[in-house]
N, C-alpha and C positions, 0 to 999 in steps of 0.2 A: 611576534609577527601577526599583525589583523588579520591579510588574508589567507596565512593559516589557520587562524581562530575560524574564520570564515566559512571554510574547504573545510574544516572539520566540522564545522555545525551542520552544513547544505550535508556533509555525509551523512550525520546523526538523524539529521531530519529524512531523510531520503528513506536509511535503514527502518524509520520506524512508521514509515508510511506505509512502506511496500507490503507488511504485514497485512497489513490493514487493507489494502485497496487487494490480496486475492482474497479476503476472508469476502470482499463483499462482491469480487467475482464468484467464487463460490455460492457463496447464498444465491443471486442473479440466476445463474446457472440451474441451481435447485426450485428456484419459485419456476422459472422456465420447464423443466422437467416436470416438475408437477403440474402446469397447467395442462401441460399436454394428454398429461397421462388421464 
């Protein structure tokens, strides 16, 4: 089935995004903190 190849890729991609975009909330977060301080 394609668009279960599909639904399963959009998930893989999804799972290994989501890492990624709070590591660079984090950071954001930290440069923010620091500047203030």
């Amino acid at each position: 089935e394609p668009a279960a190849e599909g639904a399963a890729a959009a998930g893989a991609t999804e799972a290994a995004a989501k890492p990624a975009a709070t590591t660079a909330a984090k950071a954001k977060t930290a440069k923010t903190a620091a500047a203030k301080s």
